[in-house]
C-alpha positions in Angstrom: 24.9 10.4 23.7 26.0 14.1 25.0 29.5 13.0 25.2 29.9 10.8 22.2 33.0 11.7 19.9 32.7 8.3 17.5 31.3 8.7 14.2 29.4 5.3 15.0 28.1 6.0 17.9 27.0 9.6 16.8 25.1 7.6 14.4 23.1 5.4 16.4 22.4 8.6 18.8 20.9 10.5 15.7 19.3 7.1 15.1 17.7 7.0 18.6 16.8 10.5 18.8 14.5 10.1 15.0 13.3 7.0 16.4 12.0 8.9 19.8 10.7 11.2 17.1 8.8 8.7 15.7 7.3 7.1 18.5 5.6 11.0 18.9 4.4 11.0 15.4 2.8 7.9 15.5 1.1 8.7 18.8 0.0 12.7 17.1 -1.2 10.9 14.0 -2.9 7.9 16.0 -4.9 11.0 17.7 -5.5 12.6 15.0 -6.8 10.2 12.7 -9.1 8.8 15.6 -10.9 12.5 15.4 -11.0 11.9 11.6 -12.4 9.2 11.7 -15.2 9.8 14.3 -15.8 13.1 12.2 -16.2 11.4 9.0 -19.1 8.8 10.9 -21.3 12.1 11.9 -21.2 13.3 8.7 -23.4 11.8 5.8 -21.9 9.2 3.7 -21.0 11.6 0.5 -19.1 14.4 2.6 -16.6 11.8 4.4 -13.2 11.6 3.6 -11.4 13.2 6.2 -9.6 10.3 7.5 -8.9 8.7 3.9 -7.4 12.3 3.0 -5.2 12.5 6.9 -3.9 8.7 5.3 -2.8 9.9 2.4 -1.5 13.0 3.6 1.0 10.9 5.7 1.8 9.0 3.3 3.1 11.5 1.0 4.8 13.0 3.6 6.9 10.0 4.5 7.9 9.5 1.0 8.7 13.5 1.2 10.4 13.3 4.1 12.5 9.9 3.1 13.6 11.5 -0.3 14.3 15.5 1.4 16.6 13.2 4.0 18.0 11.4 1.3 19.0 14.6 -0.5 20.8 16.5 2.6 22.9 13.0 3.3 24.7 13.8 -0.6 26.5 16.5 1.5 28.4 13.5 2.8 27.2 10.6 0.5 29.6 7.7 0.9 30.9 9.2 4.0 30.8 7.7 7.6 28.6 11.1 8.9 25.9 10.2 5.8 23.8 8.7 8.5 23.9 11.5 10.8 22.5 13.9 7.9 19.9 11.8 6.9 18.9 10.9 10.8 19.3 14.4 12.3 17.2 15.7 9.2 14.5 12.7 9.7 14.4 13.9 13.2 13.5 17.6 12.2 10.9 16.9 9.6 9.1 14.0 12.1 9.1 16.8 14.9 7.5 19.4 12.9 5.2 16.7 11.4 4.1 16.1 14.7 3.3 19.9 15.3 1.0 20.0 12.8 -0.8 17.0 13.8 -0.8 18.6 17.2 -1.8 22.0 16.0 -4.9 20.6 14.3 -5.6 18.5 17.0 -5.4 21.5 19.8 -7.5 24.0 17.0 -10.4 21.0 17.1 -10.7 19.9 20.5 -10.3 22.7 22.5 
């Protein structure tokens, strides 16, 4: 993809690069929720939560991050670079999603 001049293939390389993203996310979040979740079973039955709260955490963020995306492809709604916006910015959100994932998980298990 460093050499790629086609508006197509520049595409699929933002494609591939938020899908790589992805893959990170769901491995940070996988973690993280895990450490949630064995959290929530030391803790008595009225103060769990953590893991229900991490779910819909990411869950808002997805639909945050789908309709932020969205919004920065109108610079070239229509256009054949639309998908290059909303990948290259889906790519950017999912790798700073996956920082904060990572950051909590570092701050806790240290």
């Amino acid at each position: 993809c460093a050499n790629t001049m086609v508006q197509m293939e520049l595409n699929q390389c933002a494609y591939q690069e938020w899908e790589a993203a992805d893959v990170d996310l769901n491995a940070a979040y996988k973690r993280a929720i895990g450490l949630l979740q064995e959290w929530d079973a030391n803790l008595p039955e009225d103060e769990q939560g953590g893991a229900d709260a991490l779910k819909e955490a990411q869950r808002a963020w997805i639909t945050f991050r789908d309709q932020a995306c969205a919004a920065e492809g109108y610079a070239m709604k229509g256009g054949s670079a639309e998908p290059l916006l909303i990948y290259g910015c889906m790519r950017v959100l999912t790798e700073e999603r996956t920082g904060h994932l990572t950051g909590m998980l570092d701050a806790y298990t240290d």
